[in-house]
C-alpha positions in Angstrom: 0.0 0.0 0.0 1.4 3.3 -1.0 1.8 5.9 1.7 1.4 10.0 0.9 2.6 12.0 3.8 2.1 15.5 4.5 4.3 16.6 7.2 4.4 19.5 8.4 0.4 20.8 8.7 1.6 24.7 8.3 -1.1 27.0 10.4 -2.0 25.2 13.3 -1.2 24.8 16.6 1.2 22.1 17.3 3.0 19.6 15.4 0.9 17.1 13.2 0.9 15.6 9.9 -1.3 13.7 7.3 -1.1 10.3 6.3 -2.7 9.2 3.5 -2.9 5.5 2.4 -3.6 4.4 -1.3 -4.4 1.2 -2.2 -2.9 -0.5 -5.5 -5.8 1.2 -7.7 -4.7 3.9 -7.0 -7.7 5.3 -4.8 -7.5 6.3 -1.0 -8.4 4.0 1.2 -8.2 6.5 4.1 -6.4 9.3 5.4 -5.2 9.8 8.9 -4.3 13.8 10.5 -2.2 12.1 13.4 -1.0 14.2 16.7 2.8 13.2 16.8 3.4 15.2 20.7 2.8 13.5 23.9 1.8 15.2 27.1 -0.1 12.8 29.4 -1.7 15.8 31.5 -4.0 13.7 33.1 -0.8 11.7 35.1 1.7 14.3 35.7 -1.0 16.1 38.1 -1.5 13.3 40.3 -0.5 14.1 43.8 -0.3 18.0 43.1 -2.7 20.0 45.1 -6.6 20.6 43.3 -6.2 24.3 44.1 -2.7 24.3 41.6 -5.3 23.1 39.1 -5.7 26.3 37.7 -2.4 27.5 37.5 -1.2 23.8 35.6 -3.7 23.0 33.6 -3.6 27.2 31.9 0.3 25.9 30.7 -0.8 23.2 28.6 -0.4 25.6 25.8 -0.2 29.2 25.0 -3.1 29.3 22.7 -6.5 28.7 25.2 -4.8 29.0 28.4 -8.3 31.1 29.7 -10.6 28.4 29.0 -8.3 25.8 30.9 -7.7 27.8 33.7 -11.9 28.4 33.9 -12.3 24.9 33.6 -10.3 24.1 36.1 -11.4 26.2 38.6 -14.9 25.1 38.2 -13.9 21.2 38.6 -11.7 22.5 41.7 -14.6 24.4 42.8 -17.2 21.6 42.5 -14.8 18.8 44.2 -14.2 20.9 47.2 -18.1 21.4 47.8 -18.1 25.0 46.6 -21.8 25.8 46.1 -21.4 29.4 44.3 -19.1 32.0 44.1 -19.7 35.9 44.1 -21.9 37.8 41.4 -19.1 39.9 40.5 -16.2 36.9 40.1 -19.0 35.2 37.9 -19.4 38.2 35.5 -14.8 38.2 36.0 -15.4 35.0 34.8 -17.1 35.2 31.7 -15.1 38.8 30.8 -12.1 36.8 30.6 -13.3 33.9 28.7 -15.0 36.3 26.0 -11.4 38.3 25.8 -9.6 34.7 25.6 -12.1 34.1 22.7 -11.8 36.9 20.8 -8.1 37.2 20.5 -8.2 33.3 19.5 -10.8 33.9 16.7 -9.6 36.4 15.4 -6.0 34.6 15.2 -7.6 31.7 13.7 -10.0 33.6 11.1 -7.8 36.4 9.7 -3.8 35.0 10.9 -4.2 31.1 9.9 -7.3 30.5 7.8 -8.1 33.6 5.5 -4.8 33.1 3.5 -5.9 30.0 2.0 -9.2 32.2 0.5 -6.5 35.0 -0.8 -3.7 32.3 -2.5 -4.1 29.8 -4.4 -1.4 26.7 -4.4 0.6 28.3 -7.2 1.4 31.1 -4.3 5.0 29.9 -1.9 3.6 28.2 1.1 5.7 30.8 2.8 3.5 34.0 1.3 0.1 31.7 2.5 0.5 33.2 5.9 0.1 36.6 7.8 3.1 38.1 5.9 1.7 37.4 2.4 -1.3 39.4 3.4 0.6 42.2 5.1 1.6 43.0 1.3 -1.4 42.4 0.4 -3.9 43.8 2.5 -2.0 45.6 5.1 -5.2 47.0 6.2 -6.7 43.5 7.2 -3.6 42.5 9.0 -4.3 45.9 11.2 -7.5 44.9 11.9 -6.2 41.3 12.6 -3.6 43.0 15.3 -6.5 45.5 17.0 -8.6 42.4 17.2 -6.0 40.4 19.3 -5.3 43.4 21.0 -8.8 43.5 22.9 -9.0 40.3 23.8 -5.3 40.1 25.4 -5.9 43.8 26.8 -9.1 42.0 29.0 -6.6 39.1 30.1 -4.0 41.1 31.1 -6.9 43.3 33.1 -9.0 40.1 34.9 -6.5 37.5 34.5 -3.4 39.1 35.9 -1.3 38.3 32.6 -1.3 38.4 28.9 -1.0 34.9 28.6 -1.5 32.6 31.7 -4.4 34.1 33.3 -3.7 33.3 37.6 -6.7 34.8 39.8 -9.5 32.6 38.6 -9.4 30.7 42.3 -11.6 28.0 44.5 -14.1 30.6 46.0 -13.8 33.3 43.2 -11.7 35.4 42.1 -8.4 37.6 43.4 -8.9 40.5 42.1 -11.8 43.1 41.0 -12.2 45.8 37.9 -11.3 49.2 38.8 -13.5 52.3 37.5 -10.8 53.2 35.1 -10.3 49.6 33.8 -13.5 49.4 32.8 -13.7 52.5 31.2 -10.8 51.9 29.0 -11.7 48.4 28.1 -15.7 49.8 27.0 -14.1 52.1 24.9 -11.5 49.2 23.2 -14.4 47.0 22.8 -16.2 49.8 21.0 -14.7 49.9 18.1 -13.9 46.0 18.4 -17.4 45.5 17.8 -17.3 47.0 14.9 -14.0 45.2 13.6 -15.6 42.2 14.7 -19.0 43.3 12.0 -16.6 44.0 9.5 -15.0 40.4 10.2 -18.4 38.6 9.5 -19.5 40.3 6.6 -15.7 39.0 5.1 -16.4 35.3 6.1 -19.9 35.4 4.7 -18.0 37.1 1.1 -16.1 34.1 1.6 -19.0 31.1 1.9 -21.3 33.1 -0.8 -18.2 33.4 -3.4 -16.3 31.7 -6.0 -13.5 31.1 -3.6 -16.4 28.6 -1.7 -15.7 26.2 -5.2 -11.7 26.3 -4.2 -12.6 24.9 -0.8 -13.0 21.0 0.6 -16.9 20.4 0.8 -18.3 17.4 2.5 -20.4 16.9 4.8 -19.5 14.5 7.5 -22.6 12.6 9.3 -22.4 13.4 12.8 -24.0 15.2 16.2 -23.1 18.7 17.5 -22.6 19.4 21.4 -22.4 22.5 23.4 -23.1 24.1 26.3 -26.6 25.8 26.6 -28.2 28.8 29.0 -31.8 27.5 30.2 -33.5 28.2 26.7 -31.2 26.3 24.7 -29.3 29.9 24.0 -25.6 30.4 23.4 -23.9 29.9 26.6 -19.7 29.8 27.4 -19.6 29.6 31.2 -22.0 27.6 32.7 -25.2 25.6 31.5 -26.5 22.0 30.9 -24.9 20.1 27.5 -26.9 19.4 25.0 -26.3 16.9 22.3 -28.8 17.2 18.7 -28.4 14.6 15.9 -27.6 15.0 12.2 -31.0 16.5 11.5 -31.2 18.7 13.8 -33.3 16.9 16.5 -32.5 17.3 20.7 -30.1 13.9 21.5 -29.3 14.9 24.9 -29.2 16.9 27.8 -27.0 16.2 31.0 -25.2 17.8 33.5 -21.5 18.3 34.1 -21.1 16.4 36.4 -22.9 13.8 34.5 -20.6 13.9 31.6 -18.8 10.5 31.5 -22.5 8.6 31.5 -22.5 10.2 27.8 -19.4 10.2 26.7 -17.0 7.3 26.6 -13.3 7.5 25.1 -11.6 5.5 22.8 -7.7 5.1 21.3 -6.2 3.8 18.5 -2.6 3.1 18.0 -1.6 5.7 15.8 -2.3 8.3 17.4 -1.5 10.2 21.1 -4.9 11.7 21.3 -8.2 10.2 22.3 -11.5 9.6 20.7 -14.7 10.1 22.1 -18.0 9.0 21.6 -21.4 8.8 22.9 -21.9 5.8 24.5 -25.9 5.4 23.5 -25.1 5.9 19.9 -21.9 4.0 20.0 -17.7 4.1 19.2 -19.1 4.7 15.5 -22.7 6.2 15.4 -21.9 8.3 18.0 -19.1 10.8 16.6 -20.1 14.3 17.1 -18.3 17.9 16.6 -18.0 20.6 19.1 -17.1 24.3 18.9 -18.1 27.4 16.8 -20.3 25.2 13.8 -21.6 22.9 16.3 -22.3 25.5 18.7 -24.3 27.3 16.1 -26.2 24.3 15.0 -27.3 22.7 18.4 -28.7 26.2 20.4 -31.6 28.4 19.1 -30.9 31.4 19.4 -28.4 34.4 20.5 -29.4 36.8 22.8 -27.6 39.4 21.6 -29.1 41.8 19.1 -26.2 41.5 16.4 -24.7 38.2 17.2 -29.3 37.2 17.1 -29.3 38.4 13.1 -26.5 36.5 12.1 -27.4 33.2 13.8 -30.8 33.3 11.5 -28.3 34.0 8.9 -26.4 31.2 9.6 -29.3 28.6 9.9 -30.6 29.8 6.7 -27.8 28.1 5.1 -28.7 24.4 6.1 -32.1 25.1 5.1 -34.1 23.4 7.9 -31.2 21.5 9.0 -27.8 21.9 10.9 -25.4 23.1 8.9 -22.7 20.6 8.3 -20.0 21.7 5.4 -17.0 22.9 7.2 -16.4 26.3 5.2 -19.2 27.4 7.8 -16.6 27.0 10.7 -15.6 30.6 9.4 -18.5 32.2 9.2 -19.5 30.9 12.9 -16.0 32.0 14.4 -16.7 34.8 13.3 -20.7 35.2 14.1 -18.8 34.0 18.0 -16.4 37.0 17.0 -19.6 39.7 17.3 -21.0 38.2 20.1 -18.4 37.9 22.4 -17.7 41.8 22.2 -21.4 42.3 22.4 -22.2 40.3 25.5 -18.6 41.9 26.8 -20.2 45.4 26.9 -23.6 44.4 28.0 -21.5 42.9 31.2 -19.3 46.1 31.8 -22.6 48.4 32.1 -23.6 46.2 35.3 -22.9 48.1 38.6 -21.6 45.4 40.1 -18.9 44.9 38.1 -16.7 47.0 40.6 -17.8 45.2 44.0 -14.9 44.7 45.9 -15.6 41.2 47.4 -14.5 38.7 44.8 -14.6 35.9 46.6 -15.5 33.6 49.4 -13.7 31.1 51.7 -13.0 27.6 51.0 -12.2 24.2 53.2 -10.3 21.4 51.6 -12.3 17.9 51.6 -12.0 15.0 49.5 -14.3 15.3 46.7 -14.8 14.8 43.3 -15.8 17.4 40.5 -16.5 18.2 37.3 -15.9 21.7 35.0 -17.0 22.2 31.7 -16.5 25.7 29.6 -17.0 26.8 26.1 -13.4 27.4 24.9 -13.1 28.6 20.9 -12.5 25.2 19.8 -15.5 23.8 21.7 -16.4 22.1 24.4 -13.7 21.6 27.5 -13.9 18.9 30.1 -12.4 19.0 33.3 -12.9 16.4 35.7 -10.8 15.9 39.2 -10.9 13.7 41.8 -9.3 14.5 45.4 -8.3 13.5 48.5 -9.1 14.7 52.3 -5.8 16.5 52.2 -6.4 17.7 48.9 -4.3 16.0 46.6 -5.5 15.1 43.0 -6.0 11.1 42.8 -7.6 10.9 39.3 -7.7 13.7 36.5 -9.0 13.4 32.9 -9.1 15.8 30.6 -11.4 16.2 26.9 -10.1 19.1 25.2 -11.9 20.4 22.4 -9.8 19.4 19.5 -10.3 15.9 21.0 -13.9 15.8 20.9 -13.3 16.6 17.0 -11.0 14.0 16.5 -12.8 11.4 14.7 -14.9 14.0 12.4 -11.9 15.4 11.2 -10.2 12.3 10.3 -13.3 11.5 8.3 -13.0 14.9 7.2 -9.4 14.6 5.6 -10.1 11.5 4.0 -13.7 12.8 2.5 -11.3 15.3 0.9 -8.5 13.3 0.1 -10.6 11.0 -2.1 -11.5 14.0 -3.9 -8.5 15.0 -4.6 -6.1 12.2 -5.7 -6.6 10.8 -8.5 -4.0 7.4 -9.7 -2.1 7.6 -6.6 -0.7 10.7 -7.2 -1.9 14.5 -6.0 -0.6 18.3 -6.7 -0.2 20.9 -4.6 -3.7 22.3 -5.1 -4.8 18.9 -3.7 -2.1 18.9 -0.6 -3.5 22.6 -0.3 -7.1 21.6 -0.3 -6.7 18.2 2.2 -4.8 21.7 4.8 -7.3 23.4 4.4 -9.6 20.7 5.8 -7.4 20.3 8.9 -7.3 24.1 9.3 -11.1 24.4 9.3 -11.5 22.8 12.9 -8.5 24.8 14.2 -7.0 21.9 16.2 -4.9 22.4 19.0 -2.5 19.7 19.2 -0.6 20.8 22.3 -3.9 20.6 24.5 -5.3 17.4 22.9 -2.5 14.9 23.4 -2.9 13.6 26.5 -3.8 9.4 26.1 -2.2 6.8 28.4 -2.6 3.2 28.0 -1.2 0.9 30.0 -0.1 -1.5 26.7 1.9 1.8 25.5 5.6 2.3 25.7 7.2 5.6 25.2 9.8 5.6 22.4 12.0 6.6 25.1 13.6 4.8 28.0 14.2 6.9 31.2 16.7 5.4 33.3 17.8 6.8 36.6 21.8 6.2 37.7 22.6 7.2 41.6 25.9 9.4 41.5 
């Protein structure tokens, strides 16, 4: 069987590549995007402290670090018997995952994905990138910078750092808004609102035109999760889960802390990362997609004014149905992109925002919890178990890109069959099979944490006394 590799994926987070395996006709048999780090998360923080959870879990990587330390302070929070936290460290709380997800989205939409919509495969792979475009459209690349700009401005304000956010903490949070903080970050988020517009309108240019023909279509049979608010409405902090089916229809609806009664997780041998399922449907009737096109598909509406007209946009397109090709990832990032600024300002007008009691005290206990958040990718699990002292016995982690990971194997091979033809393919096919990668933004860093007993490292660690 003849192997085409392509190795590396350019435009992603983290090292991966693409196997694709042809049979002696010369058609694909099936094509594999394979994860080639290793982490194992899930041991390493065994016998640290469930408080540290926060603070570790945010260094798995440098691109959703907010969503991971949210995650984790909510499964800290739950396994130490914490039964609600302040009003202002909840609205802290959802400020600083809406600036975490607009500086991601808008590093996905206009720095990673929209140079595959401006160059073709006869352009260097080296000009397909953030530089080509500065050439190019110089003025888009500003707006691409301003963008990131708001979202790391709010991080650096709530989270206490640019990068790796550190007052999200059992009880609350350490630190309020001040009057002038929120002033300068209203007027920011002003005119990111409107950047953010002028962002959708481009994706939906890009769906509606020719540049739609140049792009992998298929349409992968599966379900779409996310969290929900109480009337199945967009929700990123807190909420049930809610699980619809290919045509649209309500799967299921469980609690966090009812998560792994749903889900069950598989592994293969090729691969670091995990695949999850749901267990009624089974390992492969059950493979569903999380975050921005699932998120879109399985609520009902937005309750923000702007964010609300482009969601009826949005569903327009599946006509009665979820919408399943994955150019719409794009156009939902970027539907997310209006909305988080939106619900952003609506939460910096409350008068509470400046209350100076963030937070309340906490006990250690032996406990067991569960923390789920909307990061940009989708859905994030975080589920502890600790001790009396408390220690972390158990940890398990299902990152967004995970959840994906089946869909967008059967993603790159829908494309790849497309696309080679006697064995061989050109670089508008290698382009085009990217491209389908690239649509679910994978995180490869955050998503490679499987351990398996019947594993062995490629590495042999052997310790000599001196």
């Amino acid at each position: 069987m003849q192997k085409i590799v392509i190795e590396p994926i350019s435009r992603i987070e983290g090292e991966g590549k693409i196997t694709i395996f042809v049979g002696s006709d010369g058609e694909v048999v099936k094509a594999r995007f394979q994860m080639m780090e290793f982490r194992a998360f899930e041991e390493f923080v065994k016998g640290r402290m469930i408080w540290e959870m926060p603070l570790i879990t945010s260094k798995i990587c440098g691109i959703c670090p907010i969503p991971q330390h949210l995650a984790a302070v909510k499964a800290a929070e739950a396994a130490l018997g914490v039964k609600g936290i302040p009003d202002v460290a909840l609205l802290l709380r959802k400020l600083l995952l809406a600036g975490g997800a607009i500086q991601d989205h808008a590093l996905h939409f206009l720095y990673l994905a929209f140079p595959d919509f401006v160059f073709g495969s006869d352009t260097p792979p080296e000009k397909r990138s953030i530089t080509g475009l500065l050439e190019k459209h110089p003025q888009l690349v500003k707006k691409a910078i301003f963008l990131r700009k708001c979202g790391v401005r709010m991080a650096e304000m709530i989270g206490g750092d640019s990068i790796y956010p550190v007052t999200a903490i059992p009880g609350g949070m350490t630190m309020p808004l001040t009057k002038d903080n929120i002033q300068e970050i209203t007027a920011l988020y002003r005119k990111g609102l409107d950047a953010a517009q002028e962002c959708a309108e481009l994706a939906l240019k890009v769906v509606n035109s020719k540049m739609k023909n140049r792009f992998p279509q298929n349409s992968p049979s599966t379900k779409f999760m996310t969290l929900i608010s109480k009337n199945n409405g967009f929700a990123h902090y807190q909420g049930d889960v809610r699980v619809i089916d290919e045509k649209g229809n309500a799967l299921e609806t469980f609690r966090a802390s009812d998560y792994a009664s749903f889900i069950d997780e598989d592994i293969e041998r090729d691969s670091w990362a995990k695949f999850p399922f749901l267990r009624r449907s089974g390992r492969h009737e059950g493979v569903y997609r999380v975050g921005p096109l699932a998120r879109l598909n399985a609520i009902e509406q937005i309750e923000t004014p702007m964010a609300g007209k482009w969601l009826k946009q949005f569903k327009a397109f599946g006509d009665g149905l979820p919408v399943k090709d994955i150019i719409y990832y794009h156009l939902a990032r970027t539907i997310e992109l209006v909305y988080e600024f939106e619900q952003s300002l609506q939460i910096l007008e409350d008068a509470g925002l400046t209350d100076r009691e963030t937070r309340i005290p906490v006990s250690r206990q032996a406990g067991e919890g569960v923390g789920i958040v909307e990061a940009p990718r989708g859905t994030l699990i975080h589920h502890y178990k600790c001790g009396s002292r408390g220690e972390v016995t158990h940890a398990n982690l299902i990152v967004p890109t995970t959840h994906n990971n089946a869909a967008l194997q059967a993603a790159v091979t829908a494309v790849a069959k497309k696309v080679i033809k006697n064995g061989a393919i050109n670089d508008a096919g290698r382009q085009q099979v990217e491209m389908a990668v690239r649509a679910y933004d994978p995180c490869l860093s955050c998503a490679t944490h499987s351990w398996n007993a019947s594993r062995r490292l490629p590495v042999e660690v052997v310790r000599e006394e001196v």
